[in-house]
C-alpha positions in Angstrom: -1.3 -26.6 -41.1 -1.5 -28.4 -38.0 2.3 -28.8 -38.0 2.6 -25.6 -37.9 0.3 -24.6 -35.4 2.3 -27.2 -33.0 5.4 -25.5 -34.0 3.7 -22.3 -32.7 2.2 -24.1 -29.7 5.8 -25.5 -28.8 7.3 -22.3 -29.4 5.2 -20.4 -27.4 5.6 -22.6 -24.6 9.5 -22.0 -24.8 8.6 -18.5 -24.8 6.4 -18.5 -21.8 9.2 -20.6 -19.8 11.7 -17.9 -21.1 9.7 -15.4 -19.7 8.8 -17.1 -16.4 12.8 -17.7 -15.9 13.5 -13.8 -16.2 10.5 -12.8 -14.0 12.1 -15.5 -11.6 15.4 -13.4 -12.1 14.1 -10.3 -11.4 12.0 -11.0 -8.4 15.1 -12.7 -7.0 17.1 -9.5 -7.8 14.4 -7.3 -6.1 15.2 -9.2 -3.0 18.7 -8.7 -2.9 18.7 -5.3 -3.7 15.2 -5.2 -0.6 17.9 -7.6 1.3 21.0 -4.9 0.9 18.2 -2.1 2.2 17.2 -4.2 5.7 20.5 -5.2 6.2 21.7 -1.8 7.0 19.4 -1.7 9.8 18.7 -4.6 12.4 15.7 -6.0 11.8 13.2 -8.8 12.9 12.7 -9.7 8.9 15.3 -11.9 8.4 13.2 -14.9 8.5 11.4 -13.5 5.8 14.5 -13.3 3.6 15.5 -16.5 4.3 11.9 -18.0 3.5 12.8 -15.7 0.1 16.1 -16.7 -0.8 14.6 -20.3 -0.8 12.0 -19.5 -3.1 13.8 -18.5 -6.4 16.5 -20.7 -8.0 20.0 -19.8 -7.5 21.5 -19.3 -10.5 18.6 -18.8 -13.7 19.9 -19.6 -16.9 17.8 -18.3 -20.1 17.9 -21.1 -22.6 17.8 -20.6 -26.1 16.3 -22.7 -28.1 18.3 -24.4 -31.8 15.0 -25.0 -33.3 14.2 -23.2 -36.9 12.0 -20.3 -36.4 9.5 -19.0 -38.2 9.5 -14.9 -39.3 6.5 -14.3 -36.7 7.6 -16.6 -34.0 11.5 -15.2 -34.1 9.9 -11.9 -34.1 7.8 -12.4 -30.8 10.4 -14.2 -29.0 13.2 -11.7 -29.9 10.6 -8.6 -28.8 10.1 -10.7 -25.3 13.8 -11.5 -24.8 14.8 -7.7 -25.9 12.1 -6.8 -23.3 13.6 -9.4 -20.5 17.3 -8.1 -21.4 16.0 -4.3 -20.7 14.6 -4.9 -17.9 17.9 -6.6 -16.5 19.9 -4.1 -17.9 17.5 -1.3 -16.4 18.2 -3.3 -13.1 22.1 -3.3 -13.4 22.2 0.1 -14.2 20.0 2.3 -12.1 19.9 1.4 -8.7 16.7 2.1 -7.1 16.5 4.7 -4.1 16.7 3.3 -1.0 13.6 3.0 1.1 14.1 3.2 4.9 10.9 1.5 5.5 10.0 3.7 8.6 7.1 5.7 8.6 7.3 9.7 9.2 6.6 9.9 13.0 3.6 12.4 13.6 3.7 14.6 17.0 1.2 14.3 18.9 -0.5 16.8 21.1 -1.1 14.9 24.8 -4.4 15.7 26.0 -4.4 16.3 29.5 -6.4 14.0 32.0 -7.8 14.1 35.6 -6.7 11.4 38.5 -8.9 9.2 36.9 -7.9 8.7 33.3 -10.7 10.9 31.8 -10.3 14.1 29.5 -10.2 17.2 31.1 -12.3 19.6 28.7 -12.4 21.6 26.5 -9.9 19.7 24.5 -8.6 21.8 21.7 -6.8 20.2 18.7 -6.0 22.8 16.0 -8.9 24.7 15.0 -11.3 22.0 16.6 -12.3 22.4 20.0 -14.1 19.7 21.8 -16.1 20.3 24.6 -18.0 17.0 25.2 -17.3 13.3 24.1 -21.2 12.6 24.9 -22.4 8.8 25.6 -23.0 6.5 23.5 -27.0 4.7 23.9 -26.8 1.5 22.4 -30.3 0.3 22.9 -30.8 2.4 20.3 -30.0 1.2 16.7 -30.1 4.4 14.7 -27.3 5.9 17.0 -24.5 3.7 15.9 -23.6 0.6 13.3 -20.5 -0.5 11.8 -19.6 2.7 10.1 -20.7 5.4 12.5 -21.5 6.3 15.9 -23.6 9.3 17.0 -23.3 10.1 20.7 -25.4 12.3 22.6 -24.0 15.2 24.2 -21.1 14.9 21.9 -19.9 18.9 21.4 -17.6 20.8 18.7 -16.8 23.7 17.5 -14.7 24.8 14.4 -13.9 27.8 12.5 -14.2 27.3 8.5 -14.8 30.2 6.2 -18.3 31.4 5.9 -21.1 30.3 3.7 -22.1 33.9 3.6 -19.1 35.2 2.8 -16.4 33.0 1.8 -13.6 35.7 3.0 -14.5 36.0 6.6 -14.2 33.1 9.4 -17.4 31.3 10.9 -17.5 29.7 13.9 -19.6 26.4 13.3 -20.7 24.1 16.2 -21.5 20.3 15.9 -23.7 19.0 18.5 -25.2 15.6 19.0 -28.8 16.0 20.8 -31.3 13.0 21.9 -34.1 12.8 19.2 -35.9 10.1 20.3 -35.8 7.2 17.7 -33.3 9.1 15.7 -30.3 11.4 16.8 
């Protein structure tokens, strides 16, 4: 009994280095094919690819092993290599869409500004319309903290549906007024 559970043991190892070769193979073949996609268009990654190319072997080899099996063992190991051999094959034979890696450029609307810098208000973006940024008072500890920031004077309007009637519009305004301890 113990025999055999070394057998199994030893086996498993094989299996685990088996599989740690093909996941060596693959992530090597994810940076060619990432490598092919970057080299289209100049980039400032190539240090990166060279630091990759460095990492994973050139060439891996999957061993196999001229031990006896058992009917369990043979039938794990054949399951992981068919599973490794699919995922090669899956590799080889669908190339993956190409990925430009640049993100969708959003318009933006410029907010025009006096001869100092500052916002020249109302300010309206969409269906917002500012009409104050308000001041932040920060001897005051219930008017800001990591997560939010409540200014006084800030001023907004919006038009959302009604809570009345969901089918006509509302005009909803969001103001920010000095209450003491708390805005």
């Amino acid at each position: 009994e113990n025999a055999a559970l070394c057998d199994q043991v030893s086996s498993m190892q094989e299996n685990l280095v088996h599989v740690k070769e093909a996941r060596l193979f693959l992530l090597r073949r994810l940076c060619q094919l990432q490598g092919e996609t970057e080299s289209s268009r100049p980039s400032s990654n190539s240090a990166l690819n060279h630091v990759n190319s460095q990492q994973f072997p050139a060439d891996v080899i999957v061993k196999k092993s001229s031990k006896k099996k058992t009917a369990s063992e043979s039938s794990t190991a054949s399951s992981i290599g068919d599973s490794t051999k699919k995922l090669t094959m899956n590799l080889e034979m669908k190339p993956k869409a190409k990925r430009y890696g640049k993100a969708a450029k959003r318009i933006v609307q410029l907010i025009p500004v006096d001869v100092h810098g500052r916002p020249l208000f109302p300010i309206s973006l969409g269906d917002l319309t500012v009409y104050s940024l308000g001041e932040v008072i920060i001897d005051r500890i219930a008017y800001h903290s990591e997560d939010h920031i409540y200014p006084v004077g800030f001023c907004s309007t919006r038009i959302y549906a009604s809570l009345k009637d969901p089918r006509t519009k509302a005009l909803y305004t969001c103001k920010i007024l000095d209450g003491g301890q708390k805005p």
